[in-house]
N, C-alpha and C positions, 0 to 999 in steps of 0.2 A: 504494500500500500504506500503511496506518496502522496506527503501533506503540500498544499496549494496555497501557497505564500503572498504572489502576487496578482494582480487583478487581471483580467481577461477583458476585452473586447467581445461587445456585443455582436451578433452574427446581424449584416444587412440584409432586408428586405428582399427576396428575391422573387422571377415568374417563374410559377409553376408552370411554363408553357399558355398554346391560346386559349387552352379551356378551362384556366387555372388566372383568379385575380387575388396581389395578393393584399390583405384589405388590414390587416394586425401588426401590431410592432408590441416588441417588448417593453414591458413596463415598471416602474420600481415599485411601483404601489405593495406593498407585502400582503398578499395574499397566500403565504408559504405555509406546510405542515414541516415539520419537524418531528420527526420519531426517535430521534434519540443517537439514531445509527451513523453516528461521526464516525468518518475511517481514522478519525485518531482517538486512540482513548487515553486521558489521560490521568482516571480515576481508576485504584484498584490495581496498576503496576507491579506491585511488589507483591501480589498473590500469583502473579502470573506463572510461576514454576508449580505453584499447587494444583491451579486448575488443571497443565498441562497431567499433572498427577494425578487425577479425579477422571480426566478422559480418560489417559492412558489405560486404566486399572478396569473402566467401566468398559471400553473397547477389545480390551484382549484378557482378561483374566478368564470370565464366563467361556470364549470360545476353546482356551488352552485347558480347563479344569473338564469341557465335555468331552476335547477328544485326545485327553492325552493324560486325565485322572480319571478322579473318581470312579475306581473300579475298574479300571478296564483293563489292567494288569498287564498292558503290552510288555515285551520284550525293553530291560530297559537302555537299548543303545534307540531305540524309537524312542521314547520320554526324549531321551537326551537331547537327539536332533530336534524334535518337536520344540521344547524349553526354546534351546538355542535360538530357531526361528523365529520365534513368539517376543523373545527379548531384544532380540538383534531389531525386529521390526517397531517395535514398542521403543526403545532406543531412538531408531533414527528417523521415526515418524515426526517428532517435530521441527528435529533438525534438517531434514529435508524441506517441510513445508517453510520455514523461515527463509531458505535457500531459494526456494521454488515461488514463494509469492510476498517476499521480503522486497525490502527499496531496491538490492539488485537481483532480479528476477535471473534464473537459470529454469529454460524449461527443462532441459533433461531432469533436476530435481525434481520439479513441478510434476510431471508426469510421474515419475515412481511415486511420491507423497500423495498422489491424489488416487492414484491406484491403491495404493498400499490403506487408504483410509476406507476407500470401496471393497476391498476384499473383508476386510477388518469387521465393518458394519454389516456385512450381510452373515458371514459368519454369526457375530453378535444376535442379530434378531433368530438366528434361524436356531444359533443353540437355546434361547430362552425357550423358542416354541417345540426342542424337541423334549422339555418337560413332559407334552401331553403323549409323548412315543412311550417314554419311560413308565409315567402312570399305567397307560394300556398292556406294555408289557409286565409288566408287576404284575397286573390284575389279570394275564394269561398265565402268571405262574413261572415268569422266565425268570433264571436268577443270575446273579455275578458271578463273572465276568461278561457271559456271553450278553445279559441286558445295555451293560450299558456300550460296551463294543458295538452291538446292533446299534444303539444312537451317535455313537462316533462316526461309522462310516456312512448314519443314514445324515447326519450333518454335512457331512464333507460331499458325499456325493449332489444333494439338493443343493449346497451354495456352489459346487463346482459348475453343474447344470446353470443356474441360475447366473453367475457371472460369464458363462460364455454366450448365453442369449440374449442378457442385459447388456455386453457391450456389442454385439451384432446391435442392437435396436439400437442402441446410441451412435452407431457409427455411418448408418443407413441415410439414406435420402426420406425425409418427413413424410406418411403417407397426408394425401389430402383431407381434411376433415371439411366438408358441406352443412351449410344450415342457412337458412333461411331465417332472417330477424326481421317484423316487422314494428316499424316506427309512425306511428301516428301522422306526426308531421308531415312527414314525408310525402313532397308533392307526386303526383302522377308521373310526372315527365322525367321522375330518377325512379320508377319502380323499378325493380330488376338490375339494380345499379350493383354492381361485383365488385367487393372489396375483399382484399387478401393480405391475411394478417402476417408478420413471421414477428418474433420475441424471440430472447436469449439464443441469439447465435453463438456469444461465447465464442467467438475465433481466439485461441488461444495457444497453449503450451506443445498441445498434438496438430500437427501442420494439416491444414483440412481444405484448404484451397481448390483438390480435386470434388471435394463434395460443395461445396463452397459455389461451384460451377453448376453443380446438378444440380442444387436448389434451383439457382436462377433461371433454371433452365426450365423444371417444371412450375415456377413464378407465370416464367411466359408462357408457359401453354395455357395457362388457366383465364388467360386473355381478361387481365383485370383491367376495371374503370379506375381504382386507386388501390396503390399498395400502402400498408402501415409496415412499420416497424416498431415497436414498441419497448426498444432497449435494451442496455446490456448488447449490445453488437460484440463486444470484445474486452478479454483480459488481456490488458496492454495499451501501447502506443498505436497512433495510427500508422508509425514508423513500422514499430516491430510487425504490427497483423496485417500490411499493406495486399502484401500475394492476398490473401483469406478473403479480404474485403473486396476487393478487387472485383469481383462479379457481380457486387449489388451495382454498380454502373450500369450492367448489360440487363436487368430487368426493366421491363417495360410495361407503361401504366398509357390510360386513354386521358386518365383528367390529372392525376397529381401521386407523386409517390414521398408520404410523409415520413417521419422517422423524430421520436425524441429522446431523451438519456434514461437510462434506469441508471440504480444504482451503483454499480461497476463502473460507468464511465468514472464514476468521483472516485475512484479509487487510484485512476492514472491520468486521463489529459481527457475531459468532458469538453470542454473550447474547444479540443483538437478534432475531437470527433464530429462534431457538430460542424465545424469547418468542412472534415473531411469528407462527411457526409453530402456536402451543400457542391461540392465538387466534384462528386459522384454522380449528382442531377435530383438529389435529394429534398425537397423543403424539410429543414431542421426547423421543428414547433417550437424553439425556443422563450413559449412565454408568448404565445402568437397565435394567428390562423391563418387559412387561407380558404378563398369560397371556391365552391367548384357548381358548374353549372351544364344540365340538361335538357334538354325537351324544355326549356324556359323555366325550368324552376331550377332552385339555389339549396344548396348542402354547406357550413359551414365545417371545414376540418379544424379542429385546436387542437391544442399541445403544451403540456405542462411539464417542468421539468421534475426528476424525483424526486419524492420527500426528503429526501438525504440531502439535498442539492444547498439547503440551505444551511448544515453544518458543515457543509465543503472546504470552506473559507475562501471560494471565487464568487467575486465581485457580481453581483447580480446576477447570482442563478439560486433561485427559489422554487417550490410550486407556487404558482400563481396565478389562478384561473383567472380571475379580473383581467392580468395584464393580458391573457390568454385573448378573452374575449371582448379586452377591446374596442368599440366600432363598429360590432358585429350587429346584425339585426336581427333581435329578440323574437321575430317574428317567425324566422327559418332555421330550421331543425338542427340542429349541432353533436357530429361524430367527435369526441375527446379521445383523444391519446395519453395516456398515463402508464407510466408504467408499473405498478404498486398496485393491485383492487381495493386494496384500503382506501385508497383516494374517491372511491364509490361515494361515501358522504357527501363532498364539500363538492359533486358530479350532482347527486339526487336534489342536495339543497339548491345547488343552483340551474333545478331544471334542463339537466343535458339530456340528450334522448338518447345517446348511445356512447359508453365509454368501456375503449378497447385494452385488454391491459396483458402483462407477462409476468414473469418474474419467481411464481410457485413451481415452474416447472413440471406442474400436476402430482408434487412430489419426488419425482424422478428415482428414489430408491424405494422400497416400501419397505418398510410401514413412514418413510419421511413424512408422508403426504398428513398423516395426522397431527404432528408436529408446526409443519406451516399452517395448519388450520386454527391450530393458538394466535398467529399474529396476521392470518388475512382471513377477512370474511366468506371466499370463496377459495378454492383450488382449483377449480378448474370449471370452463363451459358457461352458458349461459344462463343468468339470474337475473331478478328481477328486484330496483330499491327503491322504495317510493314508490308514486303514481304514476311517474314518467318514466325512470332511467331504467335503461337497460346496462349489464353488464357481462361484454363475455372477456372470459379470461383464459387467454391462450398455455396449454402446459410445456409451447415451448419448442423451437426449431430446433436448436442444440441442445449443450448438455452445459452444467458447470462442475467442474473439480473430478468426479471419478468417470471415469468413461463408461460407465453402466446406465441404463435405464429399464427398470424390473416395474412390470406394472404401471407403468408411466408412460405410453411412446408420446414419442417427439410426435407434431403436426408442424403442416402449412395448413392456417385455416380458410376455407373459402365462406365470407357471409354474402349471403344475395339480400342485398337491403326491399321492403319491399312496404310500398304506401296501406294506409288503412283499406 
């Protein structure tokens, strides 16, 4: 993570093309949320070697005591190497990850660290749940050694299954997810309007540039009227992920292809990306909108930057739907980009008819997905807050940190907007 010292320039006004006016600028008015999630913490430091203590212990003790204790009496040059492995990786799991997504970034760390935390957790949830193997065989009357042996290898073999299809699914081209939202507002002359969303691309530590390509690729087949991006593009610089990014230039849209930051861009160069976006052919919603127009009637797109945005410590980046909306006319129907579904409120209160968001990854490991459901109102798909606002919440074109996704796939979503 790097802290963001000096002030940034605000991104100009640009055309989305002739069927794209663009009508919003950014504004300082503080309309921002704040959750807390500064990428620098500067409370609680010096517990910091405990906590890594408390994961560590909660991450690998449970997995090393199913299949390499309690009862299972192997052969003890297996304990041996089993221990070893378990401490060796327990050991260099933080030290890797400091390495891998510390101020100097090493992917090859990054990539073993985020593996090694993925192999770790699936392990973990799978030995909690092979307790109910154990009960069952108890209760057939199986005893020690062979009971709990049966749960060792039925552990190893289920997370090993389980890790070789969760990282197939994470590494795959997004299948298309269809649905059909309709919005009151919404004039006649945009029914049947196609927008296609993508979130958390995550270009990052694993070079992905060839799938990177294939997105964009099935992007353009799906012959959208506007593309979203809904943040989170990338861990890193727009330096270092340039190859990766590179192909969101070649997607193509009929009226406007928007894009605004989640969380991750605050974590390296959020300016940079929003630039680099904007150079790509991109409208970056910086705090902004832009209208897009059909059949004679008008769609407002906005863009707020993420709730983090304003613990960042760059110079005017906030959430801030006011400065978002701007100018805009109250009267005609308004697509929000956010990237957080928490931001659903301060969307509902303000009458948006549709706010598009990423970020949950729909979980991406399971059981994660119960976990994010503590700090977002949704995981995943389409909901309803308020009277008016709709919200669908994408689980996610990429991946972030282990290259698995179990229960989770990645999408490209297609929404067909469509009038009362």
């Amino acid at each position: 993570m790097t802290d963001h010292e000096s002030p940034c320039s605000e991104p100009s006004a640009r055309s989305g093309g002739a069927d794209t006016v663009v009508v919003g600028a950014p504004s300082e008015a503080d309309g921002s949320v704040d959750d807390g999630s500064s990428p620098v913490r500067k409370r609680g430091g010096a517990l910091r070697p405990l906590r890594w203590l408390v994961i560590l212990v909660c991450l690998f003790l449970l997995p090393w005591w199913t299949l390499f204790s309690w009862h299972t009496d192997w052969p003890f040059p297996v304990v041996l190497a089993g221990t070893v492995l378990f401490v060796a990786a327990a050991l260099a799991l933080p030290v890797l990850m400091v390495m891998g997504h510390g101020h100097r970034r090493s992917d090859r760390a990054a990539r073993i660290a985020d593996t090694t935390l993925g192999v770790a957790w699936v392990l973990l949830v799978w030995s909690a749940l092979s307790g109910l193997l154990r009960l069952l065989l108890f209760a057939s009357g199986v005893g020690d050694p062979d009971r709990s042996r049966i749960v060792a290898v039925a552990v190893a073999v289920v997370a090993a299954g389980l890790l070789l299809w969760g990282n197939r699914e994470a590494m795959r081209v997004p299948r298309v997810r269809r649905l059909d939202v309709t919005l009151p507002r919404l004039g006649r002359g945009l029914d049947g309007t196609r927008v296609v969303v993508l979130a958390d691309t995550h270009y990052g530590p694993i070079d992905r540039a060839g799938w990177s390509a294939r997105v964009a690729e099935a992007v353009n087949a799906l012959d959208a009227d506007v593309v979203c991006h809904a943040g989170d593009i990338a861990d890193g610089t727009p330096h270092q992920r340039r190859e990766q990014a590179a192909p969101l230039g070649t997607m193509r849209s009929r009226l406007a292809k928007v894009y605004v930051t989640g969380n991750h861009e605050y974590f390296g160069e959020a300016q940079g990306w929003l630039d680099h976006m904007a150079e790509l052919g991109w409208e970056s919603l910086h705090n902004r909108h832009v209208v897009v127009e059909r059949g004679g009637d008008s769609l407002v797109l906005a863009g707020v930057d993420d709730v983090t945005a304003a613990s960042s410590g760059l110079a005017g980046h906030r959430a801030n739907l006011d400065g978002a909306l701007a100018g805009a006319d109250p009267r005609l129907p308004v697509l929000l980009v956010a990237h957080q579904p928490k931001y659903v409120g301060q969307a509902a209160a303000a009458g948006i008819d549709l706010q598009i968001s990423g970020h949950t990854h729909g979980g991406q490991i399971w059981p994660f997905n119960f976990l994010v459901r503590l700090d977002q109102p949704v995981v995943h798909g389409l909901s309803r807050h308020g009277e008016r606002t709709r919200l669908y919440t994408s689980r996610g074109t990429g991946f972030w940190g282990p290259p698995f996704r179990i229960f989770a796939p990645s999408e490209i979503t297609l929404l067909t907007l469509r009038s009362a």
